[in-house]
Every structure is written in structure tokens, then in C-alpha cells.
VOKE-594350 format. One line per 2 residues: number of its first residue (from 1); their letters; for each residue x, y, z of N, C-alpha, C, O. Coordinates in steps of 0.05 Angstrom, whole numbers, plus 5000, padded with zeros to 4 digits. Each point is the difference from the previous one (the first is absolute). Layout:
BEGIN
NUM	a	X/Y/Z/X/Y/Z/X/Y/Z/X/Y/Z; ...;
END
This chain:
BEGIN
1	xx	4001/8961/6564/5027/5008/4995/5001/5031/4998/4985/5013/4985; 5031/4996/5029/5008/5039/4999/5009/4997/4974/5008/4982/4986;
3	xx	4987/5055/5011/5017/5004/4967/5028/4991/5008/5011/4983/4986; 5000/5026/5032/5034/5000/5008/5010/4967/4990/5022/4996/4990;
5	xx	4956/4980/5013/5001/4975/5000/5002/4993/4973/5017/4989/4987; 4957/5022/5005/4992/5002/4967/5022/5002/4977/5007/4987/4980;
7	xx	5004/5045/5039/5028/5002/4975/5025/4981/5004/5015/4996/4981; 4992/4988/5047/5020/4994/5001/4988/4975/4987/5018/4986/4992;
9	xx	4962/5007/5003/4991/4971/4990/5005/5003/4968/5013/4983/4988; 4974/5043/5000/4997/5003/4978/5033/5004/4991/5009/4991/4979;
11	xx	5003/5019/5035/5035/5001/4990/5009/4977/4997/5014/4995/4980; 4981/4980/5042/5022/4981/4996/4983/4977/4979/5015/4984/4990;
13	xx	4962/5016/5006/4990/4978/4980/5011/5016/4973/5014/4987/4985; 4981/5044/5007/5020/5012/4977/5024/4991/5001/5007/4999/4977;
15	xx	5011/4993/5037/5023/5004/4994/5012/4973/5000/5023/4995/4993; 4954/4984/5017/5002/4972/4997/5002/4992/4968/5020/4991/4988;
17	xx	4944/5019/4996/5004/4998/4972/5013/5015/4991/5003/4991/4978; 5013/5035/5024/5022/5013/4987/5019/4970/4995/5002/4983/4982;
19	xx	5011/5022/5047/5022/4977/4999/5000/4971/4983/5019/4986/4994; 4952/5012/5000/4998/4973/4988/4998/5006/4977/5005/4979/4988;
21	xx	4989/5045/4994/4993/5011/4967/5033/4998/4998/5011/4984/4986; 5005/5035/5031/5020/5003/4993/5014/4981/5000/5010/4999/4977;
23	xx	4998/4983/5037/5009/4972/5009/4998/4972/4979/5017/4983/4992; 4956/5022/5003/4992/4975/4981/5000/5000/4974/5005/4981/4986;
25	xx	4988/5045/5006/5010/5004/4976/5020/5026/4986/5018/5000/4983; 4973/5018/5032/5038/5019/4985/5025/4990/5009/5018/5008/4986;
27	xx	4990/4978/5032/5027/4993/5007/4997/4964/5001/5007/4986/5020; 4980/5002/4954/5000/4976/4993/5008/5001/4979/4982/4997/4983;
29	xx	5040/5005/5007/5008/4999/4973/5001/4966/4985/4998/4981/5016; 5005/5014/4963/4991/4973/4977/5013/4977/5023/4989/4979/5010;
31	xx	5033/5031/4993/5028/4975/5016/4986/4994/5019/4995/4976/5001; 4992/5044/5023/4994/4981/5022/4962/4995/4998/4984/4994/5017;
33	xx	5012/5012/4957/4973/4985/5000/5008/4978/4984/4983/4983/4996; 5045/5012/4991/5002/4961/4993/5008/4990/5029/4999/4976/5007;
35	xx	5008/5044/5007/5019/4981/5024/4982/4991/5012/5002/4976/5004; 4973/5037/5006/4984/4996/5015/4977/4966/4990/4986/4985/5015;
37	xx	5017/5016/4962/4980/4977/4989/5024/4978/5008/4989/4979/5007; 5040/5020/4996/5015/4981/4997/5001/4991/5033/5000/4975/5002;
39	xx	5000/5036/5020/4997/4992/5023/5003/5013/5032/4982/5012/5010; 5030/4985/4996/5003/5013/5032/5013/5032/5001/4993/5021/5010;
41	xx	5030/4969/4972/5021/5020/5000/4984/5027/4996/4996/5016/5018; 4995/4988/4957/4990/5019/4987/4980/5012/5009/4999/5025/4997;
43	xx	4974/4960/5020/4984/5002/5010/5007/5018/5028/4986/5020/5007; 5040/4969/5011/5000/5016/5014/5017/5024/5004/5001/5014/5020;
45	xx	5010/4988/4959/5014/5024/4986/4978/5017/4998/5001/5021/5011; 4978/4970/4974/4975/5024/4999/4984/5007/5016/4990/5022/5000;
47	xx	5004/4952/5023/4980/5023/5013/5027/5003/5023/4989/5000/5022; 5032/5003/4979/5019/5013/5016/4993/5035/4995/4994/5018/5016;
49	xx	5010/4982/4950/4993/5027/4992/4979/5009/5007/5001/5014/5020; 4979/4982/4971/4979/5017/5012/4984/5001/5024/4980/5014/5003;
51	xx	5034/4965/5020/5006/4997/5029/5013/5028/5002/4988/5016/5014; 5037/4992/4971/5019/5023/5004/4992/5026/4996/5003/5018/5017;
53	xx	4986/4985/4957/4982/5030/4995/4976/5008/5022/4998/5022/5011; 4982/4948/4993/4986/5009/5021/5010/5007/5019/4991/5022/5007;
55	xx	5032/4965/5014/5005/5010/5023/5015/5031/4992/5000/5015/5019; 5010/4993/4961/5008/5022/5008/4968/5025/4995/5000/5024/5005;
57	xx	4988/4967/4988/4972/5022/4997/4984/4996/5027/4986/5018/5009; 5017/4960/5000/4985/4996/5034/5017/5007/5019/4990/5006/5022;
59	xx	5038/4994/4975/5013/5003/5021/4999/5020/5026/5009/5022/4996; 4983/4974/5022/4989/5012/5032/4966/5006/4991/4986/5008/5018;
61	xx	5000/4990/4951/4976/5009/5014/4981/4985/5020/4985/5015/5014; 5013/4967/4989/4996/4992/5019/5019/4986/5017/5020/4994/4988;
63	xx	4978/4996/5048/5021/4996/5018/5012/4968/4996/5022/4994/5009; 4963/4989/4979/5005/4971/4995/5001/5003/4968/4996/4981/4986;
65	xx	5007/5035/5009/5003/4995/4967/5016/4975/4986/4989/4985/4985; 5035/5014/5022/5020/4978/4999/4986/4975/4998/5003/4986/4980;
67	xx	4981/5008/5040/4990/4973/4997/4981/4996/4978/4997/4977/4992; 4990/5042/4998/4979/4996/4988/5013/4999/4962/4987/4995/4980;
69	xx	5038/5011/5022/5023/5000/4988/5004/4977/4989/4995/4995/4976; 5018/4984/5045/4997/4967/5006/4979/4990/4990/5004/4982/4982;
71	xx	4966/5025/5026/4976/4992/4993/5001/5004/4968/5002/4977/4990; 4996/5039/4994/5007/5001/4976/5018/4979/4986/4991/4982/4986;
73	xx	5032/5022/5018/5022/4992/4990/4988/4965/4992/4998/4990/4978; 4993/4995/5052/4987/4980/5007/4978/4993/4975/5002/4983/4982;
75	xx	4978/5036/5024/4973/5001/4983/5003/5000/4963/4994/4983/4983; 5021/5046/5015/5020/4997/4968/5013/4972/4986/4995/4991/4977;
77	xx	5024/4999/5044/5008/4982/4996/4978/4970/4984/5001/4990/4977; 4985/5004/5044/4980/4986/5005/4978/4997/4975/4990/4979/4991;
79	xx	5004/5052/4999/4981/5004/4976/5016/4988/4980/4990/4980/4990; 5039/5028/5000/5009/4998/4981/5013/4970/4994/5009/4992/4979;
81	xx	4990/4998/5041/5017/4971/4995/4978/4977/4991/5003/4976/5000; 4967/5042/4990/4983/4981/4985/5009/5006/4980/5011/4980/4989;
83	xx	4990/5037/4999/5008/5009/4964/5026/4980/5002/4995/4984/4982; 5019/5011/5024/5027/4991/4997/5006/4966/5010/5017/4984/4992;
85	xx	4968/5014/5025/4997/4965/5000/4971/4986/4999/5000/4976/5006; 4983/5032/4990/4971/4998/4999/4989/5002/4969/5005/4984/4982;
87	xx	4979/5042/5017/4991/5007/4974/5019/4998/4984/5010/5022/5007; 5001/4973/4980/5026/4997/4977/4986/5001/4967/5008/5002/4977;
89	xx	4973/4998/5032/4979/4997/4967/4996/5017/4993/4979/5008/5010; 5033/5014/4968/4990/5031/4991/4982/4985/4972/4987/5016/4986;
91	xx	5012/4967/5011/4989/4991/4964/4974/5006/5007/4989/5001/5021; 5001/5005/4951/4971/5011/4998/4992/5032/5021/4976/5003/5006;
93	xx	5034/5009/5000/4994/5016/5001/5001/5002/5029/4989/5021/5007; 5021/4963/5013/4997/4998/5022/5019/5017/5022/4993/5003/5024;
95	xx	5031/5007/4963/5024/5018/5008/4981/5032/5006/5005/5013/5020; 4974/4996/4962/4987/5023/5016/4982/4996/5018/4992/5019/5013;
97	xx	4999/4958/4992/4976/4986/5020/5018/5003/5025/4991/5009/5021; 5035/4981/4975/5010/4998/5025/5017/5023/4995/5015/4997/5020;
99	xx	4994/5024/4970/5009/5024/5009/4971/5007/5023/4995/4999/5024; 4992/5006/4955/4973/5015/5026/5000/4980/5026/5004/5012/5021;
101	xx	4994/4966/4981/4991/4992/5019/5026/5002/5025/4998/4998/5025; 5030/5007/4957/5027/5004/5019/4989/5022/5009/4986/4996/5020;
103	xx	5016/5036/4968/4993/5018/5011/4977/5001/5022/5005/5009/5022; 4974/4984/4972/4973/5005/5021/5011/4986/5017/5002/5015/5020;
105	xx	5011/4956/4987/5014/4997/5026/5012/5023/5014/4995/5009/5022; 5019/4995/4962/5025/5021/5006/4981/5022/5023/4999/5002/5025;
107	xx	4988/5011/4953/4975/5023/5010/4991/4988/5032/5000/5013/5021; 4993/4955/4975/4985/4994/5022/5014/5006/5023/4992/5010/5021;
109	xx	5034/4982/4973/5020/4995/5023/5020/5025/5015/5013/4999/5021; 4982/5026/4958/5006/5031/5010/4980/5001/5017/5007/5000/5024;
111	xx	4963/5003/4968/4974/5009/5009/5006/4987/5032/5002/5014/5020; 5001/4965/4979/4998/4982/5030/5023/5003/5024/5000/4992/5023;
113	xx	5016/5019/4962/5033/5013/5015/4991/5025/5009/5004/5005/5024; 4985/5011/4960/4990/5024/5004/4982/5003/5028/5006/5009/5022;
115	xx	4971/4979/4969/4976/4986/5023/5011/4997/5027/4997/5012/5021; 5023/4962/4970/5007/4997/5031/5019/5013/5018/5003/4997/5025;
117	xx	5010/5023/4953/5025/5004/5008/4988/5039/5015/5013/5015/5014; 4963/4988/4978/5002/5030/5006/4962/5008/4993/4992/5022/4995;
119	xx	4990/4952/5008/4978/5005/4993/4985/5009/4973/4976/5005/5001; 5040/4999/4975/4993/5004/4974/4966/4989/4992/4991/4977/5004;
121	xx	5000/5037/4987/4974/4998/4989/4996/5003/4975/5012/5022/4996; 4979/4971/4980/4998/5022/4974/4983/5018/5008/4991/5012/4980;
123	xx	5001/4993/5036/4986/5035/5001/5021/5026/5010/4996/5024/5001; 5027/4961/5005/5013/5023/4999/5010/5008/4984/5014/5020/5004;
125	xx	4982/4968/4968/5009/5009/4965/4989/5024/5008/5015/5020/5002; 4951/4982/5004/4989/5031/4995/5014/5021/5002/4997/5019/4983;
127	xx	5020/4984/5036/5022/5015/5008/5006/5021/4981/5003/5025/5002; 5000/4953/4971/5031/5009/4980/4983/5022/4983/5008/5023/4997;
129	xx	4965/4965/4991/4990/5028/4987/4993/5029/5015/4988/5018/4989; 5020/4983/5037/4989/5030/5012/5030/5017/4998/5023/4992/5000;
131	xx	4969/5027/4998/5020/5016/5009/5012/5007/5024/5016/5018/5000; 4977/4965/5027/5022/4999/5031/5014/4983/4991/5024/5001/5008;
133	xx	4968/4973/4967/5018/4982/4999/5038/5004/4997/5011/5003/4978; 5003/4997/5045/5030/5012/4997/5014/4996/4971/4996/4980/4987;
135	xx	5014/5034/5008/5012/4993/4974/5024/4981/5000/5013/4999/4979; 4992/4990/5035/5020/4979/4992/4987/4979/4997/5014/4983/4989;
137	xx	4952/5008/5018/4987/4973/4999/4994/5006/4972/4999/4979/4988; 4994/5048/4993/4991/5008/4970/5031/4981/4995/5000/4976/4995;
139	xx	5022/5039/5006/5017/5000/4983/5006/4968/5000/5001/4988/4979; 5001/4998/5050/5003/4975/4990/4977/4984/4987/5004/4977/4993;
141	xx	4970/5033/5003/4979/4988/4985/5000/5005/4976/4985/4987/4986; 5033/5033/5002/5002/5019/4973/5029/4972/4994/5000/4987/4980;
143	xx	5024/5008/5043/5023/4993/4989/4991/4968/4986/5009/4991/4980; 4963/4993/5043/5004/4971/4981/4985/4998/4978/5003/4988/4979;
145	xx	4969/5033/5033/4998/5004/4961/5024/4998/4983/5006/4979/4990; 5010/5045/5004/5025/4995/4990/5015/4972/4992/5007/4990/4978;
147	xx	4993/5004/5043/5012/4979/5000/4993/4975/4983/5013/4985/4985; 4953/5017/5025/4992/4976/4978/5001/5011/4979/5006/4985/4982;
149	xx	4990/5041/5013/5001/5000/4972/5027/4994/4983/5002/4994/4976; 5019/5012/5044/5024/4990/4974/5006/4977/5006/5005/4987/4980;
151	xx	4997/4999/5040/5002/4963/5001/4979/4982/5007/5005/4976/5001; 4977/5032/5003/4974/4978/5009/4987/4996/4962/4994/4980/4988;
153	xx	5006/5051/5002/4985/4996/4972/5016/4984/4977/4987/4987/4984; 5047/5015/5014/5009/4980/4990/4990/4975/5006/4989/4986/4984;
155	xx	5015/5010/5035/4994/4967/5011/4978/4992/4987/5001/4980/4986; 4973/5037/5017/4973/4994/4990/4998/4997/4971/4984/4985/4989;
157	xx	5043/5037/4997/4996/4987/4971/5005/4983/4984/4994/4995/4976; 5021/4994/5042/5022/4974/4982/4978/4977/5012/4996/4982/4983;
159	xx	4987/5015/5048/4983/4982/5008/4977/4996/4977/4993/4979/4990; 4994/5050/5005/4974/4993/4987/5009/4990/4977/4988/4981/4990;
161	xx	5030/5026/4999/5013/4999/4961/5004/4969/5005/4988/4985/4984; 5030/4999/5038/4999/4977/4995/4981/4981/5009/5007/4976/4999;
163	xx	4962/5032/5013/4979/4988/5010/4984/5002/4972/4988/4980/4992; 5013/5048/4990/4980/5002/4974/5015/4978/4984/4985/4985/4989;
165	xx	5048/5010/5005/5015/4976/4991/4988/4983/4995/4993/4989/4979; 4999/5002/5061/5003/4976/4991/4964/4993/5000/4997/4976/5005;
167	xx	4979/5038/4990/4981/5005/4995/5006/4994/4974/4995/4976/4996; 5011/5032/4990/5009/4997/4964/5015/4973/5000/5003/4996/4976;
169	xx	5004/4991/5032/5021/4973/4997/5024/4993/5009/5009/4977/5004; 5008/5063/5002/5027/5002/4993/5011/4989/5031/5012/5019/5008;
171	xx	4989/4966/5005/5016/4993/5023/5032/5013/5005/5020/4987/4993; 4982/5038/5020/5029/4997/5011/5004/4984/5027/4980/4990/5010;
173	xx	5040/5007/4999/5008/4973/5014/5020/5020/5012/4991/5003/5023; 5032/5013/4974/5019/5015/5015/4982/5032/5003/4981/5009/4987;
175	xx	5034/5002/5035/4992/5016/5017/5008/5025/4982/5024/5001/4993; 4957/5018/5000/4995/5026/4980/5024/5014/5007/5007/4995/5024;
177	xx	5009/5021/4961/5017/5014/5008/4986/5021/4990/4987/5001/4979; 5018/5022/5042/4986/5030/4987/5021/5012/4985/5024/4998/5006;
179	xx	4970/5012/4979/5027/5010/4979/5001/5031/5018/4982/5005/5017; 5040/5013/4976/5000/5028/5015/4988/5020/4987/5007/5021/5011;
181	xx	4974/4984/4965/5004/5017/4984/4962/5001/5011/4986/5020/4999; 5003/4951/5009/4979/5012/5013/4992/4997/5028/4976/5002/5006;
183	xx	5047/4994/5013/5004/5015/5023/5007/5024/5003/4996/5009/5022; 5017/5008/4956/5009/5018/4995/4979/5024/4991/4993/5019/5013;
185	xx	4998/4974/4955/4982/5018/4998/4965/4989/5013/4983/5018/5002; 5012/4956/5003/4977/4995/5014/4997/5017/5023/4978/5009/5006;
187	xx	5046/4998/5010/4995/5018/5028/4996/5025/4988/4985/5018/5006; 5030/4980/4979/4996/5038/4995/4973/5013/4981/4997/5023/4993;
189	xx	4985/4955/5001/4981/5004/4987/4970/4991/5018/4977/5006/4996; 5035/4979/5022/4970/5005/5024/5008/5019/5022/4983/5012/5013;
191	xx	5046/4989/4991/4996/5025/5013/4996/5024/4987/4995/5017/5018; 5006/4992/4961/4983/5023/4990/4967/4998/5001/4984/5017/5008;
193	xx	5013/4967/4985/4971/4988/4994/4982/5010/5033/4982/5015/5005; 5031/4971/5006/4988/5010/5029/5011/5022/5013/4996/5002/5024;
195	xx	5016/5015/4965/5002/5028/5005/4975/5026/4990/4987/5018/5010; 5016/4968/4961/4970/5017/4978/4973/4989/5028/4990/5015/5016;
197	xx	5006/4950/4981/4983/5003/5015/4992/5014/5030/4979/5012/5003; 5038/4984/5013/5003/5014/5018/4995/5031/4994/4977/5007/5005;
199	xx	5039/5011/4985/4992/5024/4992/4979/5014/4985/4998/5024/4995; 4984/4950/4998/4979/5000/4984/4996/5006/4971/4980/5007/4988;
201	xx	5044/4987/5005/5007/4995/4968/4993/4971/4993/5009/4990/4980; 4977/4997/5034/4998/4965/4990/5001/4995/4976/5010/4980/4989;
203	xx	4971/5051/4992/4988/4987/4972/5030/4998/4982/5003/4996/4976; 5012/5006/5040/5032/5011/4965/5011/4968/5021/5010/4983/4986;
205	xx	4989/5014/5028/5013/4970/5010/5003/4981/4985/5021/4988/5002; 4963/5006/4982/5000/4972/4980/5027/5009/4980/5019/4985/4993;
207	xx	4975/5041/5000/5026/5002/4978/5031/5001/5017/5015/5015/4987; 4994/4978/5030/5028/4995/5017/5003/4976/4991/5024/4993/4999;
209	xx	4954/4984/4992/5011/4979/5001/5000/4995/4968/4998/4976/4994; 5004/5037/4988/5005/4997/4981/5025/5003/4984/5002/4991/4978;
211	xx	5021/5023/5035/5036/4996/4999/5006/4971/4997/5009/4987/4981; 4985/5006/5045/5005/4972/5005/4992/4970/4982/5010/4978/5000;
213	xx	4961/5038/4984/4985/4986/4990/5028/5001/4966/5015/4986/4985; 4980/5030/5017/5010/5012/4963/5025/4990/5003/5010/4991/4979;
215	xx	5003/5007/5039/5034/4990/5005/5002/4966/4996/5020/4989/4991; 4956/4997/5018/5004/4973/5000/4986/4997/4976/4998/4976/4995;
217	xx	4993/5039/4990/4989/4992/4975/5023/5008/4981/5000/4987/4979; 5015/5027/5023/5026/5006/4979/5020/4980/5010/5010/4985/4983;
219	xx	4998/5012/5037/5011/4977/5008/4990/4966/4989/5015/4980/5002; 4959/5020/4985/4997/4987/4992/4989/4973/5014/4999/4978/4989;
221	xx	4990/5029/5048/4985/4988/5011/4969/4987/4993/4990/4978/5006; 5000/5043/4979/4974/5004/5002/4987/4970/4976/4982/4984/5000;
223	xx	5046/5023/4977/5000/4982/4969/5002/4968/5024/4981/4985/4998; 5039/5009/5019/5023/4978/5009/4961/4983/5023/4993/4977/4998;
225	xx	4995/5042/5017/4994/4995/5018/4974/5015/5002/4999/5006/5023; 4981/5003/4967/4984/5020/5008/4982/4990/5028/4983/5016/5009;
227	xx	5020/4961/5003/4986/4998/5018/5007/5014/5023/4983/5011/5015; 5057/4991/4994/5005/5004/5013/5012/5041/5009/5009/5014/5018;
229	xx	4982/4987/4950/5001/5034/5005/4970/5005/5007/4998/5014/5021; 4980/4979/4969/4969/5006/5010/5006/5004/5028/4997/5021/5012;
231	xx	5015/4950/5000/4988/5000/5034/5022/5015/5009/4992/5012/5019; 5035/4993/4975/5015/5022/5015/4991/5031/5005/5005/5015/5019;
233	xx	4978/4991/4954/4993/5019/4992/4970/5002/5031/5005/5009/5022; 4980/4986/4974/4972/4991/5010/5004/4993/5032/4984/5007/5016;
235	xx	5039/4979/4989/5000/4999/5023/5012/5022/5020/4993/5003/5023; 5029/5013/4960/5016/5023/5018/4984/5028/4997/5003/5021/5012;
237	xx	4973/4970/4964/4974/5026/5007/4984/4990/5026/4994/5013/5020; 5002/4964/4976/4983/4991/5026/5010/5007/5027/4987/5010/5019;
239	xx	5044/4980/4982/5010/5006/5034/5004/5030/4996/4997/5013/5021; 5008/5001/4959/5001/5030/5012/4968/5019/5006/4999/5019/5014;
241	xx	4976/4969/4969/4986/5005/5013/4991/4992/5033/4994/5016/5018; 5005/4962/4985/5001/4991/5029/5013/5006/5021/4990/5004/5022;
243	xx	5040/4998/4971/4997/5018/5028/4998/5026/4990/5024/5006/5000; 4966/5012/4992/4995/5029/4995/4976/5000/5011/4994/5022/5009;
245	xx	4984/4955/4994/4975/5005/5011/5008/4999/5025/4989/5013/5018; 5031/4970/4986/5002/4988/5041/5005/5025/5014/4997/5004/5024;
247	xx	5014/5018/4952/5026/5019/5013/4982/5028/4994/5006/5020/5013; 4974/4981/4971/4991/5026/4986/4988/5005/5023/5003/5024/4999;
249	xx	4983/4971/5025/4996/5015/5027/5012/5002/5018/4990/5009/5021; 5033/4984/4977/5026/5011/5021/5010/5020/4993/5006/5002/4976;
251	xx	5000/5018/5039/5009/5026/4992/5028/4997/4999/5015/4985/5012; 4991/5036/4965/5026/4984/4994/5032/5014/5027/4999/5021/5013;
253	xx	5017/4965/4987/5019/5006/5020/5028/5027/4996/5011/5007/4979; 4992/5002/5043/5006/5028/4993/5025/4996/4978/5003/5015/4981;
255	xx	5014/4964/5025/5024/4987/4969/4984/4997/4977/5011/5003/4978; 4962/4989/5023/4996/5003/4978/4985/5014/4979/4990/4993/4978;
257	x	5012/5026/5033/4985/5035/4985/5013/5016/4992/4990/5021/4991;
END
């Protein structure tokens, strides 16, 4: 594969998982993740959406793009209508088993769109840490970092808090609602977090998440629930270190200096 190949490969598998970070979870709000457990409707309301964000981030880069569009839409579809008429069992802890195992589909089925659609390899990741790497492939590798960090890491905290649940006994049965206060300050405290790290302030990182911490303890979480401030706490250090490692050798993009 030419570099010329390389980058157009390495652009459109980026902009595949862009489309799907953004798609699946920032523009999934509570309503159409009940709609989606309830049946057709909702289901294809969603991956309509992030059918929609992707095509506008692919649009003309490659000459058949469109179809591979379809291919998605198809494939999306297809993953998600197990969670919703299939696996139906989140008890015991099984709702984060099958979050992960939704996603790594997901992953599988960008990776193979990519592949076929334009020769994608993971060796053309190498790309992203040099400096020829163009800066729009940084910035969109900088944007789903982002991304997971303000809606992929909610998701993860309400999954592990009700998998440690029901490890302890506590069975929930209805679907976690994230409250806003830690979508709200959860983003704004791993995105600092992986800014220090990034800039190589890592060691003052741990104290960002202690606002958040002291707030649900005056609130009176900590007395009500201490299991489920631990793992909010523990888990939104964990995803902001993680991607800060994925991202700490990508140079950062000229928006974001």
C-alpha cells in the first residue's frame, strides 16, 4: 500500500469510529436508549443516527463511499438487534459483559468496512504518532478520545457500579439513568485530567477528581451508597488515564495548542 493509500485508508477507518463514538453514545440520549430495548422503531431511529454523522464525515472521501454507508447502516443494525431481542438478561452483572462485547463487534465491523472498503490495515495507526501525520487524522484521533471521554465514560460508570451491585446482591432490573451532574462534571474532570497528563502534569491529575468526589459526599451519596461513588470515582480516573496513554504519542493538533 502507497503512503497516498495509507492516508486515505487511515482517514476513512478514523472517521468510521469518529462517527460511531459520536453516534452511539453522545447523540443517544436516556429516551432512545429505552426506545431501542423496546423494538424496531427505536433501534432504527439509532443507527439511522449514526448512519447520519458517519456519512457526513466520509462524504466523497472515498468514490463508493455511499455504499459502504448502506453496509454499515446493515451491519449496525444487525449488532444491535441482539441486545434488544436476544440477550435481554442484564442480571448479575451481565449488561457490562455485553456492553463490551456490543462494542468489540462494533470495532470489528468499522475495521472490516475500512479493509474492504479502501485496504485498511492497523499498521497504518503508525501514521498518527509521526509528525507527516496530517493534522486533521491528530485532530480527529484527539476528537473521539474526547468523545469517549464525555459519553463512552458515563456509560462505563453506571455499567461497572451496577455489575459491582449486583456482585454484592443488589440486582437492578431497569436500565441506569445517568444523572447530569456526572455527565457534566465527570467530562470536565477527565478532560482536565488528560490535559495535565498529556502536558506532563499527570502527578496533580488525581486531585481533579476530587470536586466531584467531595460534591457527592455532601450530597450525601457517599453515607446513601458508598459502593457506587467508589466505582464512579475509580472508573472516570481509569478512562481518563487510558485514553491519555492511546493519545500521549500523538502530537497534538494545531486546534488544539
Amino acid at each position: 500500500m502507497t503512503l497516498v493509500n495509507s492516508e486515505i485508508a487511515l482517514s476513512f477507518f478514523l472517521q468510521l469510529l469518529l462517527g460511531h463514538v459520536v453516534g452511539d453514545f453522545v447523540l443517544q440520549p436516556y429516551w432512545l436508549v429505552l426506545a431501542k430495548r423496546k423494538g424496531w422503531i427505536g433501534l432504527i431511529i439509532h443507527v439511522a443516527v449514526v448512519t447520519f454523522i458517519t456519512s457526513i464525515l466520509t462524504w466523497g472521501t472515498i468514490s463508493n463511499w455511499w455504499v459502504w454507508m448502506i453496509v454499515l447502516f446493515i451491519g449496525h443494525l444487525f449488532i444491535d438487534q441482539f441486545r434488544t431481542f436476544v440477550f435481554t438478561d442484564n442480571t448479575k452483572g451481565k449488561g457490562l459483559l455485553l456492553l463490551f462485547l456490543d462494542q468489540l463487534a462494533h470495532v470489528i465491523l468499522i475495521a472490516l468496512i475500512a479493509w474492504a472498503a479502501t485496504g485498511w490495515t492497523p499498521s497504518t495507526l503508525a501514521l498518527l504518532p509521526t509528525l507527516d501525520a496530517p493534522n486533521q487524522y491528530r485532530l480527529m484521533a484527539y476528537l473521539i478520545g474526547l468523545s469517549a471521554l464525555i459519553s463512552t465514560a458515563p456509560v462505563l460508570e453506571a455499567e461497572i457500579t451496577v455489575a459491582v451491585w449486583a456482585a454484592q446482591g443488589q440486582e437492578i432490573n431497569q436500565t441506569l439513568r445517568i444523572d447530569t451532574s456526572d455527565r457534566v462534571l465527570g467530562s470536565i474532570e477527565r478532560i482536565t485530567a488528560m490535559v495535565l497528563i498529556l502536558t506532563g502534569f499527570g502527578l496533580f491529575a488525581p486531585f481533579i477528581f476530587l470536586p466531584r468526589l467531595l460534591l457527592m459526599i455532601y450530597q450525601g451519596q457517599a453515607r446513601e451508597n458508598r459502593t457506587a461513588v467508589t466505582t464512579k470515582v475509580i472508573t472516570s480516573f481509569a478512562s481518563a488515564v487510558i485514553v491519555s496513554l492511546l493519545l500521549i504519542n500523538v502530537p497534538a493538533p494545531v486546534l488544539m495548542l
